[in-house]
C-alpha positions as CSV (number, residue, x, y, z in Angstrom):
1,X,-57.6,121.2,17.9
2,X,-57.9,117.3,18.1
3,X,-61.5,116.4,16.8
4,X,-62.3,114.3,20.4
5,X,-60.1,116.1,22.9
6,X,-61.9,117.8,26.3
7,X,-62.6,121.0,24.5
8,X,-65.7,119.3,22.0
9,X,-67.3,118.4,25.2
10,X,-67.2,121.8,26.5
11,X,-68.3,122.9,23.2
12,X,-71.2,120.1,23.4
13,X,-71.8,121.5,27.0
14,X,-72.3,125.2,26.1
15,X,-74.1,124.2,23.0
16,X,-76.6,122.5,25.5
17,X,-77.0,125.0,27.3
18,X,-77.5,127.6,24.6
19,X,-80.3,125.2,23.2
20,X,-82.1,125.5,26.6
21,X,-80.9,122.1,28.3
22,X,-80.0,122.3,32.0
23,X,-77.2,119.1,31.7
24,X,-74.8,117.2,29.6
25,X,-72.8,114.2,30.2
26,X,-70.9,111.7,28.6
27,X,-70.8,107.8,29.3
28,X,-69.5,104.8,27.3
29,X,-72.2,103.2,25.5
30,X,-71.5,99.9,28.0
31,X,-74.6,98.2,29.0
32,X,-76.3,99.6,32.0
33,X,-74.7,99.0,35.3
34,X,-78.2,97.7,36.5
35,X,-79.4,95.7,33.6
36,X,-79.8,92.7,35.9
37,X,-81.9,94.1,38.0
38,X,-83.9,95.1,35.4
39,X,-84.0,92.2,33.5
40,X,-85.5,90.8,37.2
41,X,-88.0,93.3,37.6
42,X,-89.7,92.2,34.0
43,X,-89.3,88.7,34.8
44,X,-91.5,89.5,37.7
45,X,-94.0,91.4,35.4
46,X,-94.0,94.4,37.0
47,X,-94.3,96.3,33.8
48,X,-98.2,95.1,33.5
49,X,-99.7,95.4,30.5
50,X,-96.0,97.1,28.5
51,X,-95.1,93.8,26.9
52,X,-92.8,95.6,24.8
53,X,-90.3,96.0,27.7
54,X,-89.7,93.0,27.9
55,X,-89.6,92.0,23.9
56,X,-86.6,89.7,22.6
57,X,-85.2,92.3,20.8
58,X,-85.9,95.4,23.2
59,X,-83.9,93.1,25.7
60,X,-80.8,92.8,23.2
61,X,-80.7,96.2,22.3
62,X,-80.7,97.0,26.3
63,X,-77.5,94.5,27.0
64,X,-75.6,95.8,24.1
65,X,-76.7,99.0,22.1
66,X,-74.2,98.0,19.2
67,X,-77.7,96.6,18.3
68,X,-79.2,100.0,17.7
69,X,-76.0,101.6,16.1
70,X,-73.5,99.6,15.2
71,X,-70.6,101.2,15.8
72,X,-71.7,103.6,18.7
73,X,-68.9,104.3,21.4
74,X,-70.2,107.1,23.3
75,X,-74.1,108.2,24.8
76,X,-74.8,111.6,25.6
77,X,-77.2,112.0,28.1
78,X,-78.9,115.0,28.6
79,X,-81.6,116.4,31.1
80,X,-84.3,119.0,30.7
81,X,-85.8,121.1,33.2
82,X,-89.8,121.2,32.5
83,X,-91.1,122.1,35.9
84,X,-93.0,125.6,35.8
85,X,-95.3,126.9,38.1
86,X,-97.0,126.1,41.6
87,X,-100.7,126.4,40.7
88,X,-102.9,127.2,44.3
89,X,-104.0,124.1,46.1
90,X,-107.4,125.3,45.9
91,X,-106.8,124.4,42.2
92,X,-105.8,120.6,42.5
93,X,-107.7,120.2,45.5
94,X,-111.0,120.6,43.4
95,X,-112.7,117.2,43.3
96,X,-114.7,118.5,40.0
97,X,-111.6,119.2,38.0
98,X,-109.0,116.7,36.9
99,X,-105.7,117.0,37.8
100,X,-102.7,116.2,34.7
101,X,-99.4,115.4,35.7
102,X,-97.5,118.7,35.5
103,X,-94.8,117.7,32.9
104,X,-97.9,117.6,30.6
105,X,-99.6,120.9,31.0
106,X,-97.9,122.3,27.7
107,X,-96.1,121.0,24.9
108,X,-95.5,117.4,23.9
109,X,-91.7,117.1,25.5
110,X,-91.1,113.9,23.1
111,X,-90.9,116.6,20.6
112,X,-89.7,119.5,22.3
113,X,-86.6,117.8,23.6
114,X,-86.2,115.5,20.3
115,X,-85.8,118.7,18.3
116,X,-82.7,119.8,20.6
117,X,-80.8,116.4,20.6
118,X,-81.2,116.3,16.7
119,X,-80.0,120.0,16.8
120,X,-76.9,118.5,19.3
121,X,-76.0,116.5,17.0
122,X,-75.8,118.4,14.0
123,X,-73.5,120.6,16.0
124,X,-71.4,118.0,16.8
125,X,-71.2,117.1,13.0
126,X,-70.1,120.1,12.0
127,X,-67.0,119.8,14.6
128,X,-65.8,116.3,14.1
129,X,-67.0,116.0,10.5
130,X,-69.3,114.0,8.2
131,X,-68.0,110.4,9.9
132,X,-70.5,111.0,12.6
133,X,-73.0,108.7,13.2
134,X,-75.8,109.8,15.8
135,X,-79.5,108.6,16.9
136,X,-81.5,110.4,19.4
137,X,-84.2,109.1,22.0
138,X,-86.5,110.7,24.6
139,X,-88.2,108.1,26.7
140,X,-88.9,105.7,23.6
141,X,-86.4,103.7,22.6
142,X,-84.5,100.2,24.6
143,X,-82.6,102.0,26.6
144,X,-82.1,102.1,30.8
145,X,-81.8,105.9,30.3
146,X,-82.1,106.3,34.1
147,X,-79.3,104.2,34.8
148,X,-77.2,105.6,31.9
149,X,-77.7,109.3,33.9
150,X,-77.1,108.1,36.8
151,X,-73.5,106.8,35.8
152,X,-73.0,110.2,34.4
153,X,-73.4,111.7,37.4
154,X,-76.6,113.1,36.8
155,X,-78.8,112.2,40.1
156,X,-79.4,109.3,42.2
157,X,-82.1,107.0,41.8
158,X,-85.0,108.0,44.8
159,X,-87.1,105.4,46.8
160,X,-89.7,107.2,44.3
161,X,-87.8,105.6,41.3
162,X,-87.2,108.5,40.1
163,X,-83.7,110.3,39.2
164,X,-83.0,112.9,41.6
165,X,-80.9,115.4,41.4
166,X,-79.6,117.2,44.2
167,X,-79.5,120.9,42.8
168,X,-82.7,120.6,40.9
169,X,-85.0,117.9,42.6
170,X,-87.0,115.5,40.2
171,X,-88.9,117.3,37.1
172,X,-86.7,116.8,34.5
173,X,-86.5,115.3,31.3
174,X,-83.5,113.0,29.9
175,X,-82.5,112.3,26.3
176,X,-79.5,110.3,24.8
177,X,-77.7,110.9,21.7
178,X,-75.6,108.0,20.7
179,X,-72.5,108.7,18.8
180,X,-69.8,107.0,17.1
181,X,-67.4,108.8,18.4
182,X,-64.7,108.4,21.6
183,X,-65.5,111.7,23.3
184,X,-63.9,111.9,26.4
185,X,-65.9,110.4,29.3
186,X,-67.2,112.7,31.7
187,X,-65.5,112.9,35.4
188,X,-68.6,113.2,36.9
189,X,-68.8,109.9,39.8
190,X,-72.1,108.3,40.2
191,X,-74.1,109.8,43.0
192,X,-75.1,107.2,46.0
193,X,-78.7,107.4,47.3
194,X,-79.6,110.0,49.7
195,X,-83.1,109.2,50.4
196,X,-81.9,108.1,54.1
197,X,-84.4,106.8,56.3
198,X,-87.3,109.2,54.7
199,X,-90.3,107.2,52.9
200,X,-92.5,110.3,52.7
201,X,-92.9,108.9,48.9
202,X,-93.7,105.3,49.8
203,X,-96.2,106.5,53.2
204,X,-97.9,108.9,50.4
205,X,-98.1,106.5,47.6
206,X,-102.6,105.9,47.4
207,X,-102.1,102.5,45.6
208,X,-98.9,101.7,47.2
209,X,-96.7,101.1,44.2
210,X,-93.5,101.4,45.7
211,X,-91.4,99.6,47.6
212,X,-88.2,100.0,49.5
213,X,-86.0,98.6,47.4
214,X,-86.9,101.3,44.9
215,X,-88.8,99.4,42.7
216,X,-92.1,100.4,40.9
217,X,-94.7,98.1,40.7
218,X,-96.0,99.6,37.3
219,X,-99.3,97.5,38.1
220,X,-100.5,99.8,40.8
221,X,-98.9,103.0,39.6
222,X,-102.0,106.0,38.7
223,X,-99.4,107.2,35.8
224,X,-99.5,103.3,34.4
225,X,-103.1,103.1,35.4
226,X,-104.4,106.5,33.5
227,X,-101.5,106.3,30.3
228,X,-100.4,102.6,29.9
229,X,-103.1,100.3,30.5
230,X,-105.0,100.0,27.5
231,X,-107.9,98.2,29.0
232,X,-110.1,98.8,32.0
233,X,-108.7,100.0,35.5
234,X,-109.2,97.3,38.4
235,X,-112.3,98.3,40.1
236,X,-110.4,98.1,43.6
237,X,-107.9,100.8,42.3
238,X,-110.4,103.3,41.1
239,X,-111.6,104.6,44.2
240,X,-107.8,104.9,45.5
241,X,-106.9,107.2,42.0
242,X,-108.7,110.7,43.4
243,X,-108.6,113.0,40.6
244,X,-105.7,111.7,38.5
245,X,-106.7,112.0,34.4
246,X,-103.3,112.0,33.2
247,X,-100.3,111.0,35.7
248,X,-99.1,111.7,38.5
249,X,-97.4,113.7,40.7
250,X,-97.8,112.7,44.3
251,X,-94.0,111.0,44.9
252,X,-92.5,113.2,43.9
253,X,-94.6,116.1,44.9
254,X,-93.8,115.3,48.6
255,X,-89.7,114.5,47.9
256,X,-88.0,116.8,50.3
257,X,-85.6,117.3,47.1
258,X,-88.1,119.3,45.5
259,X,-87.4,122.2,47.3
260,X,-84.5,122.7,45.1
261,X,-86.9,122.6,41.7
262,X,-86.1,125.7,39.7
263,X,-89.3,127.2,37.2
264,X,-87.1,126.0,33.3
265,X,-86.6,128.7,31.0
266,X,-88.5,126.6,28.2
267,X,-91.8,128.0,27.7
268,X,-93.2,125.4,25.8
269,X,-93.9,123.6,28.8
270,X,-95.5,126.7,30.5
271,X,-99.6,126.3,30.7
272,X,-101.5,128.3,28.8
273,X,-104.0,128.9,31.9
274,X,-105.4,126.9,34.7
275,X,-107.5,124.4,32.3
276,X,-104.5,123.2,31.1
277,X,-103.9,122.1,35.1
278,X,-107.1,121.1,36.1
279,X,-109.5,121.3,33.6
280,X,-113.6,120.6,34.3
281,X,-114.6,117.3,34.2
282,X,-117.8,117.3,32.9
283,X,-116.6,119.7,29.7
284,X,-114.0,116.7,29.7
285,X,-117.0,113.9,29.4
286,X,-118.4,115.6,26.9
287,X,-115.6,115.2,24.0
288,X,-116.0,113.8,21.0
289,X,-113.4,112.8,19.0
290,X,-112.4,116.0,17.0
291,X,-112.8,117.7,20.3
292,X,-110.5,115.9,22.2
293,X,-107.9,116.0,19.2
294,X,-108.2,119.4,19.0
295,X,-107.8,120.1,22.2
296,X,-104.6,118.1,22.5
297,X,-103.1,118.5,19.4
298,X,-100.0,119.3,21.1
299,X,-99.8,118.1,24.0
300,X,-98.9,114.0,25.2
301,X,-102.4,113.5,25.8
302,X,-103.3,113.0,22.7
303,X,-101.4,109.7,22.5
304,X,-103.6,108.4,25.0
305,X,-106.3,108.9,22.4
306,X,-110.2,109.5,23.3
307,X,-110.9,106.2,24.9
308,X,-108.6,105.7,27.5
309,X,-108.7,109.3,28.6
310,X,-112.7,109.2,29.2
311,X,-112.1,106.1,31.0
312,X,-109.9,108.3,33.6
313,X,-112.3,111.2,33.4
314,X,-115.4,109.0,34.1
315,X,-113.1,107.7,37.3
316,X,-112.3,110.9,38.5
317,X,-116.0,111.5,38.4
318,X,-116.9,108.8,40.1
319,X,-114.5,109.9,42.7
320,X,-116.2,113.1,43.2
321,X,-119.5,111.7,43.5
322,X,-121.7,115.0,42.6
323,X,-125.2,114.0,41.8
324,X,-124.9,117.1,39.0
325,X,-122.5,115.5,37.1
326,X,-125.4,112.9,36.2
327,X,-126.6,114.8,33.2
328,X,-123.5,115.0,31.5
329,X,-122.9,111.1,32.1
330,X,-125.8,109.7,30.7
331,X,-125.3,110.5,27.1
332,X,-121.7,108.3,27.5
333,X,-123.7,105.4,28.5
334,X,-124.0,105.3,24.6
335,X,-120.7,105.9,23.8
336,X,-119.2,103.9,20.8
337,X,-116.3,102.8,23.2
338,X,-117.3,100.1,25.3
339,X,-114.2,101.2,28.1
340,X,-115.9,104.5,27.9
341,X,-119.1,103.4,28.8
342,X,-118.2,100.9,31.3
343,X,-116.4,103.4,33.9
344,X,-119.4,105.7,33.1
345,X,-121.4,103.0,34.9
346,X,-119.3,103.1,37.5
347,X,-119.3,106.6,38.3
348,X,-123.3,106.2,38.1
349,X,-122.7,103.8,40.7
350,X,-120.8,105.8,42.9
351,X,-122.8,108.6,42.6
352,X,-126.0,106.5,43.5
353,X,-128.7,108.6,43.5
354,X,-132.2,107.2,42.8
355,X,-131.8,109.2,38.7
356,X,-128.6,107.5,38.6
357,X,-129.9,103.6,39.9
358,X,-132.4,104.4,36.9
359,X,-129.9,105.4,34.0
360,X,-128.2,102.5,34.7
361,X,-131.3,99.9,34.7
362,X,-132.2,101.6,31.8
363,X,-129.2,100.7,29.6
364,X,-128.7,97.7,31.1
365,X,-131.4,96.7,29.6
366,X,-130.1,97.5,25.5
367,X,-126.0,97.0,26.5
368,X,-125.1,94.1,24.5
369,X,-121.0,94.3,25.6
370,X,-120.4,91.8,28.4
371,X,-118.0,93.7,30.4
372,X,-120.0,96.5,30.4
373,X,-123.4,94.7,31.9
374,X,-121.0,93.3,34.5
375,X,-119.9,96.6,35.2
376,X,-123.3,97.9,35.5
377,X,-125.2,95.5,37.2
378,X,-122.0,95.8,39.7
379,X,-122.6,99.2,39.8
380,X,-126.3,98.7,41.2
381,X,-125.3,96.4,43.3
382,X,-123.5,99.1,45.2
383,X,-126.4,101.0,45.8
384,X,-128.7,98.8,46.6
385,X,-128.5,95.1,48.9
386,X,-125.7,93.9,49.6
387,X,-126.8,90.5,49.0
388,X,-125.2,90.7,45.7
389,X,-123.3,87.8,45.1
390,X,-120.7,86.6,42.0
391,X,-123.6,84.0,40.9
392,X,-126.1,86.4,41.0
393,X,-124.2,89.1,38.8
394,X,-123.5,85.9,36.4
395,X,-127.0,85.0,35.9
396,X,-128.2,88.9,35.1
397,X,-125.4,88.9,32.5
398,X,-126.3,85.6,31.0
């Protein structure tokens, strides 16, 4: 058998499959059909507070991937099923529990799916011999690996930004395994949108981060607000987040595709129960930081570290406005994370209840942080006159 005729991607292909992925296809490593569109998107900062996208060198790797293995000639691009169950709407819909994006609920997927490209390619190693050169990625390295799937035939890119595919709707994972190799190029045409005149995503949108030219503003995106941004959410967003921790689901939720999703056959992504869904937010508030490491160990969360994640939990919070989730606030007014306490303040706010007006006078009076006196003498404000104005929150914090 020739080392690199059609038969080593049908090998590859049934390989794939036996490792648990749902799709393999091969593209030239060419630069992505849609680099410039890209390259416009970051020249109109869309990607917020990700600085890295648009990096000198993240850029050079993206027009030409020769910078990220020299001599690569082929990807594979791979996709992985991780949608699981259908919890009951009475579960999500809970305004005391915080919802996670479902492609979080079990196993860290960098890891699950890294483990199976790296298994890929030792397979194809052992066919073509020791002259292979390979590198893997899932979702971390300069690559457009949306628009590499696409030309593979994979999906079509939604109004949602999102890679649809028509037999198996949106929740799937991709990964790419460059090779040095000239496999034969898959057959498969690139799929044109189907989307049609529907905007269900766009109409449903709560911070209305898409448009209709299928771009994401990152900016305004609850997955960007409650993983990327490293700092504190815009106060006019908060409100418009619900009870998004982690994620989120919503466009593609309401995709018409989705009634094609299939439940994946890799368990690791299964929940363990309905905590790992929609967990409690005041047990959530209370973490420390071994408790939140512990209870993450696994899982993508934990990249988010304690901080940030609090910050989301205290916003969900706030969302829910229950006077009894006072008690379990106040001792994260004294939390050693300023972002933490800040967003704690202005849950008080929102709750505003006469024990809550007083928490917050009370620290307000031993904060030292800045941003955090804003945020709580902005928080009183909303619960008492609205006279309020940007002078008078200027003096209190000076």
């Amino acid at each position: 058998m020739a080392r690199h005729d059609a038969d080593i991607v049908r090998q590859l292909q049934e390989e794939a499959r036996r490792l648990g992925l749902d799709m393999l296809s091969v593209v030239p490593a060419d630069p992505a059909p849609h680099l410039a569109a890209y390259e416009q998107w970051v020249a109109g900062n869309f990607q917020g507070e990700m600085s890295y996208l648009a990096r000198p060198d993240r850029l050079r790797r993206r027009r030409d991937l020769r910078a990220i293995l020299p001599d690569v000639q082929r990807i594979i691009v791979v996709v992985l099923n991780y949608y699981t169950v259908s919890p009951p709407l009475s579960l999500l819909r809970d305004p005391s529990r915080g919802r996670i994006s479902n492609y979080a609920w079990g196993n860290d997927y960098h890891e699950v799916l890294l483990d199976k490209l790296e298994r890929l390619g030792r397979f194809l190693k052992h066919r073509v011999g020791e002259s292979l050169h390979s590198k893997a990625y899932v979702d971390t390295g300069a690559i457009l690996e949306r628009d590499h799937a696409w030309l593979a035939g994979l999906g079509f890119v939604g109004k949602n930004s999102c890679l649809i595919n028509p037999r198996l709707g949106s929740y799937f994972f991709l990964g790419e395994l460059l090779v040095n190799v000239p496999l034969p190029v898959s057959k498969h045409l690139p799929l044109p949108n189907r989307c049609g005149r529907c905007r269900r995503c766009l109409d449903a949108c709560p911070t209305g981060a898409l448009t209709e030219e299928r771009w994401l503003d990152s900016r305004r995106c609850i997955s960007y607000l409650t993983i990327e941004l490293k700092g504190p959410i815009p106060r006019e967003l908060r409100p418009l987040m619900g009870n998004w921790i982690y994620g989120c689901d919503i466009c593609q939720e309401v995709c018409p595709w989705q009634r094609f999703k299939q439940p994946t056959a890799e368990r690791a992504f299964y929940p363990a129960n309905d905590d790992q869904i929609a967990p409690s937010l005041l047990k959530l508030i209370s973490l420390d930081a071994n408790d939140f490491r512990q209870r993450y160990l696994n899982s993508p969360i934990l990249r988010l570290k304690r901080g940030r994640f609090l910050r989301n939990v205290a916003v969900a919070i706030g969302n829910w406005g229950n006077p009894e989730a006072i008690p379990a606030l106040l001792p994260r007014l004294e939390d050693q994370e300023s972002l933490v306490r800040g967003h704690v303040a202005w849950a008080l706010g929102r709750i505003g209840t006469a024990a809550a007006r007083q928490a917050l006078r009370t620290h307000l009076s031993r904060e030292k942080d800045a941003w955090v006196r804003k945020e709580i003498v902005l928080a009183l404000s909303t619960t008492q006159a609205k006279s309020h104005s940007t002078d008078r929150v200027d003096r209190v914090i000076s």
